[in-house]
N, C-alpha and C positions, 0 to 999 in steps of 0.2 A: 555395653561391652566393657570389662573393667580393665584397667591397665596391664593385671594379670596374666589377663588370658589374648589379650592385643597385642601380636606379634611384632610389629611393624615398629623401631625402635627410631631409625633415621630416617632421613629424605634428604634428596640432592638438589641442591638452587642451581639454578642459572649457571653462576659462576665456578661449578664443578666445587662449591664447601657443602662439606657433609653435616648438617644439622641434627639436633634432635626433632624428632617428628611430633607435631601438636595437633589434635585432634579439633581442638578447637577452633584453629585457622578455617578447619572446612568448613565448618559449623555457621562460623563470622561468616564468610566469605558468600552462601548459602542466602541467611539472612540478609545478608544485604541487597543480593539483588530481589530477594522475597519484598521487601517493604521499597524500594525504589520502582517497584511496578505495583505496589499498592498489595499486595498477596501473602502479606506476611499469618501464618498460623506455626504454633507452635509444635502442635503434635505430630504437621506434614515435615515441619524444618526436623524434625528428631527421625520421622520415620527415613528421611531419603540421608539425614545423616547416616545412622544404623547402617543401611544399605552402602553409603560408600565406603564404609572402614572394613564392609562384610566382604565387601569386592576385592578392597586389597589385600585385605587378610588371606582370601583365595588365592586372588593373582602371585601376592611376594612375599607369604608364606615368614618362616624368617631368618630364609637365606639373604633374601635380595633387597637390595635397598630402592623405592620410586623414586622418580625424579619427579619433580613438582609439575612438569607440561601434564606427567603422566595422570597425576593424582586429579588435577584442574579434567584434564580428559575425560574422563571417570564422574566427576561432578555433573559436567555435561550430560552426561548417557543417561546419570540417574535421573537428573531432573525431566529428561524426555522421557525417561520411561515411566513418570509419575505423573505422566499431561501435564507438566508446569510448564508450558511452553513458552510463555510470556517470560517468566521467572527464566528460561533455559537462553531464551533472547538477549533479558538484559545482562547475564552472566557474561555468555558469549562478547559481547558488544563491550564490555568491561574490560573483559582478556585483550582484546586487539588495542583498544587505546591504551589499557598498561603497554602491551608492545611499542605500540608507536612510537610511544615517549620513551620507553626504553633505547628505542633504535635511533633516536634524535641524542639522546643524553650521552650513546658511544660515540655518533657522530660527530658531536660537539666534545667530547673529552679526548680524540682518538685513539679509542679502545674497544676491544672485541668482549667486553665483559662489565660489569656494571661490581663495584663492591659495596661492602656494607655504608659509605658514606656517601657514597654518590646519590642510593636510594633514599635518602635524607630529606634529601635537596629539592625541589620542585625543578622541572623543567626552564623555567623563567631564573631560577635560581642559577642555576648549572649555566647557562647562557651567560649572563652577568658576570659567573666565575670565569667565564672560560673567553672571552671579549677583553676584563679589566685584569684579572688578577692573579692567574696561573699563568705559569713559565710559558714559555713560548722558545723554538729555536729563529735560528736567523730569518726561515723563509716565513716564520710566522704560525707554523702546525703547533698546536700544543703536547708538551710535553713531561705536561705536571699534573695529576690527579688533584681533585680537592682533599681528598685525604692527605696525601705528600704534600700540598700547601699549609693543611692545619698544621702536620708534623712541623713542618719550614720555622714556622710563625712561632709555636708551640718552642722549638728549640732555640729558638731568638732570646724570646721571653724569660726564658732561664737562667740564661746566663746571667745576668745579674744578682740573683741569689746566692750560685756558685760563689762570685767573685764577695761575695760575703761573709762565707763561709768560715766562722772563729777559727777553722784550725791555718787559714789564709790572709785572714783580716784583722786589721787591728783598729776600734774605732776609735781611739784616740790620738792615733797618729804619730806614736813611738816608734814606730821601727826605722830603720835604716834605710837610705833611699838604694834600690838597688842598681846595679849596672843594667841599662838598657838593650835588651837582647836584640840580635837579628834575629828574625822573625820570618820567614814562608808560609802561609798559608796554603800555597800553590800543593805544597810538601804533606801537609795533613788533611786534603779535601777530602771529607767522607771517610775518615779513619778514625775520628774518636765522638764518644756518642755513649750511647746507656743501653744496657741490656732488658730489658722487660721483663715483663715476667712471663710474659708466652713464650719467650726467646729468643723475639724479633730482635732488630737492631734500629737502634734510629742514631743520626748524628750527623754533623754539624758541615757544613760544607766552607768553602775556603772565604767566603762571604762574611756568616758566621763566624772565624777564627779571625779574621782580619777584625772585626768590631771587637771580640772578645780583648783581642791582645791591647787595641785605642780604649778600652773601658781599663783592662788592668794599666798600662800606663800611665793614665791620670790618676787613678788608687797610687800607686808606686811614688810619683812624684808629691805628692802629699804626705807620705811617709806611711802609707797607712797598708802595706801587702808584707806578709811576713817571710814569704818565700820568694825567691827570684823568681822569672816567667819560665826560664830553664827547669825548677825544682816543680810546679806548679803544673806545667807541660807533663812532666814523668807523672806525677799525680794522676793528671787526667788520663793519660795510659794505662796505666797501673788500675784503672775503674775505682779509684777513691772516691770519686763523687755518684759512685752512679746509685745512691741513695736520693739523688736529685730524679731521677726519672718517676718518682709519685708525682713531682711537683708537675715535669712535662705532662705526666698523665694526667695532673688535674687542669692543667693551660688548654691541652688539645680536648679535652670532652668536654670544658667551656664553652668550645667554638663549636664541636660537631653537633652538638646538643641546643647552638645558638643563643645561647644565655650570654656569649660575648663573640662579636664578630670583631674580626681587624680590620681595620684600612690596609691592606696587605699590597 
């Protein structure tokens, strides 16, 4: 069936995000439990594929968009009704331990949904995150995603680039020392930060601002910042830097991607 005439454009996860819909997921998914019970042939894995995109294409048409329990459902039915019943077995038996771990990784994250970087992570993984390195409040529940930790981590990282930044810095250490501003971090938690390019928001908590401002004051005191923390502050307001959110994006898909973990 060609892309053409395959109505079926999205599918809905788990986590209520509307996807584009891949034909091939089923296909994979099929396959695998084909050759983990030893049954793999190729002409059966095309004939019960054909069949399930034929079923949907019936059932959601293309108004309606499946949800993935719905489509995995469907995979089921066909494999029974193709006597692959071993193959139907170890499908089945697949589904429920993805569940498990599913329902252990919100357990240990405390959340009713699992997102794109959670699913990254191995169960063993998440555990480790969620015991050493993710926020926690007083009584000790967690309260930090590993996503919102790479963010964390990720906007740590940056800051020193910013504070490098020619139109800020001077490396030779010409400039004028400036007067040492009062400073709240308390005042700006979570108010200044980079725009994406999805449109999200990310940015810097009072933690973050408090190091920002001990990193610009040793620049300062060297002679080497061209703007007060006053002039510098408006900047950051004003979204001047937020040509820095490539960099956070390439710090945070470092980590999510594991090519570089923090000690966080």
């Amino acid at each position: 069936m060609s892309s053409q005439e395959y109505p079926i454009k999205k599918v809905i996860k788990r986590d209520g995000r509307v996807v584009e819909f891949d034909s091939n997921r089923i296909k994979n998914a099929i396959k695998k439990a084909m050759i983990s019970v030893g049954k793999y042939d190729e002409k059966t894995l095309r004939k019960v594929t054909k069949y399930v995109l034929e079923v949907l294409k019936d059932k959601y048409g293309v108004e309606k968009t499946p949800h993935v329990e719905e489509i995995q459902d469907i995979v089921e039915f066909a494999l029974v009704k193709y006597d692959l019943y071993e193959v139907a077995k170890a499908y089945i038996l697949y589904r429920k331990e993805r569940e498990k771990i599913r329902k252990e990784k919100m357990l240990l994250l405390n959340k009713d949904y699992l997102d794109e970087v959670d699913k990254r992570f191995s169960l063993n993984s998440i555990r480790l995150l969620a015991s050493r390195y993710l926020l926690k409040d007083e009584k000790g529940k967690v309260i930090e995603s590993p996503k919102q930790m790479f963010q964390r981590v990720a906007m740590l990282i940056v800051i020193p680039d910013i504070l490098y930044d020619e139109r800020i810095f001077d490396k030779e250490g010409f400039q004028e020392i400036h007067k040492k501003d009062i400073f709240d971090p308390d005042e700006y938690d979570n108010r200044l930060g980079f725009t994406l390019p999805d449109g999200s928001r990310v940015t810097w908590n009072k933690y973050h601002l408090e190091r920002m401002k001990c990193l610009y004051d040793e620049l300062n005191e060297k002679g080497m910042m061209k703007k007060s923390w006053s002039e510098f502050l408006e900047m950051l307001k004003n979204g001047e830097f937020n040509d820095y959110s490539r960099l956070f994006l390439k710090y945070y898909n470092l980590m999510i991607t594991k090519k570089f973990m923090p000690n966080s």
